[in-house]
Phi, psi and omega in degrees: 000313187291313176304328213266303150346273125040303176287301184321324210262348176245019132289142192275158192272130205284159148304199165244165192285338167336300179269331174297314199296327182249010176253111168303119147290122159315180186277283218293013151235155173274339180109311154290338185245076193301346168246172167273175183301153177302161205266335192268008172275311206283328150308349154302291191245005166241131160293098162322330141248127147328311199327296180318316178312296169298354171245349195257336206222341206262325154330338190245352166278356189264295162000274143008284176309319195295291168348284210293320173306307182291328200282346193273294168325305183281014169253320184110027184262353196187131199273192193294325165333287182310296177329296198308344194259338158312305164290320179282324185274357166263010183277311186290317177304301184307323129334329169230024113102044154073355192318323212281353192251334175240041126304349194263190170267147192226068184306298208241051198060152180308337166310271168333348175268329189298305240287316200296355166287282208322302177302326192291292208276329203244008191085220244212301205275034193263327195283347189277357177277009185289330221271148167072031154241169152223170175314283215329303212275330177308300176319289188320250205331355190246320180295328170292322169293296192314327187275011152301291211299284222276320191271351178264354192262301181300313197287324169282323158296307186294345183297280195311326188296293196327294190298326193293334192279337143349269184321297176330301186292315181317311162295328205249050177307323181262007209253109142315139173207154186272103178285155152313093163225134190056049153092001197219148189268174217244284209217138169288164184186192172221183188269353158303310191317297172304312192300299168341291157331302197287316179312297181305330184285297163331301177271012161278338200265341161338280208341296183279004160292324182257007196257019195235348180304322165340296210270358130338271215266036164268087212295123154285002182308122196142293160350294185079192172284019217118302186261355167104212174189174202252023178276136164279037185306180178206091176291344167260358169293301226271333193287324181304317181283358171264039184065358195260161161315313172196172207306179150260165168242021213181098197285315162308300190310301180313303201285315190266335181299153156211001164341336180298331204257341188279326177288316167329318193260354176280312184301347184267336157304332185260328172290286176350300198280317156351281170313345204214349147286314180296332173311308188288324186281328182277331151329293161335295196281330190280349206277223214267023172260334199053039154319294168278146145214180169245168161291178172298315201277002172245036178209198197203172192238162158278160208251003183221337175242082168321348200261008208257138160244083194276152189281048194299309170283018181268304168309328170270312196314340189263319153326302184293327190292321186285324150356288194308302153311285169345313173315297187296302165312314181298334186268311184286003163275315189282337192266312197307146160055003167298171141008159181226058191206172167331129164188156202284318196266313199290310198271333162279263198325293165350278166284005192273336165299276175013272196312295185290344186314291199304294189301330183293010219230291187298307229285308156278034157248336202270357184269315196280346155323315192273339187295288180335317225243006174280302215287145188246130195258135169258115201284320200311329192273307196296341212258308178289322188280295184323324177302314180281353183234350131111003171270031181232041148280316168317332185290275203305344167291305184356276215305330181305260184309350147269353168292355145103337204244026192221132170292179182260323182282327179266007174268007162249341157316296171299336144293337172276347153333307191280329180293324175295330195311305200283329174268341175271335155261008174067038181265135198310315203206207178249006178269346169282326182304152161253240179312142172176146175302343176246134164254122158247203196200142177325330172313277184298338191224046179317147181301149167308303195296342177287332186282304181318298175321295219246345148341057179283258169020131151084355184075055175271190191240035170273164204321315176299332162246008161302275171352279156341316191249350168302301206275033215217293192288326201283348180294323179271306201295306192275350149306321158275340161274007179222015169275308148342295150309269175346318190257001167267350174289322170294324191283317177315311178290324155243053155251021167266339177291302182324317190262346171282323187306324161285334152282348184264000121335262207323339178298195154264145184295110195319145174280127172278143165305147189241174168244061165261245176302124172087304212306149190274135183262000000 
């Protein structure tokens, strides 16, 4: 008893919550925390100017804001007054592109510098648009508003590669082509058949690119720092004027997850590597056989060798995909073995790949688009190397060996036999050869282009199932564009909900009827 006195009587004396209440706190204390961040820490992990904050973080914290003052208002948590005045300074800071917040000092980051504005022009209780929130679930929710643009921007490049290799493809149905494999031609085939390929590859990686929208349009508002709150707030009210599907469901999950960015960046990673293989086959073709070129306006000269047009932006796509992996490694390095609640390496450090991720993802769909829609196919050179090289040997053992008197490994023996025969005797082709015991014939040893046509089967590159597997992808490609459409329409609608919620604040607030003079009894 005497000790618990004692104490008392040498504790200093608290304010009241009375007077706290109507005395502005400075920024740099919490009340728990008397200073601000050390200046070489702060310089580190804060951006010393704002500008950037206005243009990348402080609009969608105003959003944000606008949401949560009407829902704090229709629930009663905050009166009419405040919203309006809340919603009129966030109409003007966005008029002027946030200049009054970034200008300020930003001791401890920009969120606290917009909030500690909000307090400087509307008073203390501008901090009460706070209650039944945290940083925590406002950041989750500002990486998703932000990650609309830049994923509607890749989802819309990649919508257009699709379609155009479609078209391409569409044209060149009959344009004989020699496919590759190691580097050496193989097999007949057309440039519809490759365009086609490249196209099916592509649109598997759309798939998984729409396959991330769910968790996109899933709100965290709400939240909090974790544990939700015990406020009658309505998160599916603030999800709704923001455009997402539904509320969050899960309060933990909303605040610590970033699954979002790692699956956005494996899909971008894997498109990357998509991209950067078609990049090495257009490498190929442009290269010293000349198949392909490009215009002038897709290549670039040497700054020392006149004779040169180098394909130079086929060489960043493939730079950039790997980027793109990095990326993706540096965010799921950054994510491994933490904490599974709100934390600083998943929600900064992490999510901070995202952003070059993203951009390395269009910038190479969008250099092999201008490449694709460049490039000029030399049907004559393609034509000639089909001639000269020896692919419709595989046919021709086929063929052999359904003639009954032959297996299939030794009619393939004996064609490669006829093929060495032929280079050593410097014969074009194998219908060139002269004496030798099998005699062939345009049957047994069909031209590449006759093999390319009727190659149906199995997803070959004749015209008809080329045709077949086009109208397979284009079908799936406008299925994804009206997946598309659909989710800019929700974002579109609700900011027209936004801006009715907000006039409908702005109105005046109905007079209650009394029962005095005049009242009807």
């Amino acid at each position: 008893m005497a000790t618990t006195l004692l104490l008392l009587r040498g504790a200093p004396k608290l304010p009241s919550l009375s007077s706290l209440a109507h005395k502005e706190i400075p920024l740099q204390s919490t009340g728990r925390i008397k200073s601000t961040l050390h200046p070489e820490a702060s310089a580190i992990v804060f951006d010393s100017d704002l500008q950037r904050a206005a243009k990348d973080e402080l609009p969608f914290y105003a959003d944000i804001d606008r949401a949560q003052a009407i829902m704090l208002e229709r629930v009663g948590l905050i009166d009419r007054d405040l919203a309006r005045k809340v919603l009129t300074e966030l109409d003007e800071l966005q008029a002027e592109y946030f200049q009054s917040v970034a200008t300020r000092p930003a001791p401890r980051g920009s969120y606290l510098a917009y909030e500690d504005h909000l307090r400087s022009v509307i008073g203390n209780e501008a901090s009460n648009l706070h209650l039944g929130r945290s940083r925590n679930d406002i950041n989750a929710t500002v990486l998703k508003l932000k990650l609309r643009t830049p994923y509607q921007e890749l989802a819309d490049e990649l919508i257009k590669l699709l379609r155009l290799l479609c078209g391409l493809a569409r044209e060149n149905l009959d344009t004989v082509f020699p496919l590759h494999t190691h580097r050496q031609p193989a097999l007949p085939s057309t440039f519809a058949h490759h365009l086609t390929a490249f196209a099916r590859a592509l649109a598997r990686d759309l798939d998984a690119l729409l396959a991330v929208h769910p968790i996109l349009n899933l709100s965290c508002l709400g939240a909090g720092a974790g544990g939700g709150t015990t406020l009658p707030i309505l998160p599916e009210l603030t999800a709704s004027l923001l455009g997402f599907s539904s509320p969050p469901l899960n309060s933990i999950d909303s605040v610590a997850s970033r699954d979002l960015i790692l699956r956005l960046l494996a899909a971008c990673a894997i498109l990357g590597s998509s991209l950067s293989r078609i990049a090495e086959t257009l490498l190929l073709w442009v290269g010293d056989d000349g198949l392909a070129a490009l215009p002038d306006e897709l290549v670039g000269s040497s700054s020392a060798m006149p004779h040169k047009r180098n394909p130079f932006l086929l060489e960043q796509v493939q730079g950039k995909a790997g980027a793109i992996v990095g990326c993706f490694v540096a965010a799921v390095t950054a994510m491994h073995s933490t904490p599974f609640t709100n934390c600083v390496a998943v929600g900064t450090e992490a999510t901070r790949n995202v952003w070059p991720g993203i951009d390395h993802s269009i910038g190479a769909a969008r250099l092999i688009r201008l490449c694709l829609s460049g490039l000029t196919i030399a049907k004559d050179k393609a034509s000639a190397m089909l001639d000269r090289s020896f692919v419709n040997a595989m046919e021709t053992a086929t063929r052999l060996t359904l003639g009954g008197d032959l297996d299939f490994r030794s009619a393939h023996n004996e064609v490669g036999q006829l093929v060495t025969m032929a280079i050593d005797g410097g014969a074009p082709s194998l219908l060139a050869i002269g004496q030798h015991d099998r005699v062939l014939n345009s049957e047994t040893s069909p031209p590449p282009d006759v093999i390319a046509r009727t190659a149906l089967a199995g997803g070959g590159p004749a015209p008809g199932a080329v045709a077949t597997s086009l109208n397979e992808l284009e079908s799936g490609i406008e299925r994804a564009a009206t997946v598309l459409h659909d989710l800019d329409a929700g974002w579109n609608r609700a900011r027209e909900e936004l801006r009715s919620a907000i006039s409908s604040i702005d109105e005046p607030t109905p007079q209650r009827t009394g029962r005095g003079e005049g009242a009807q009894g």
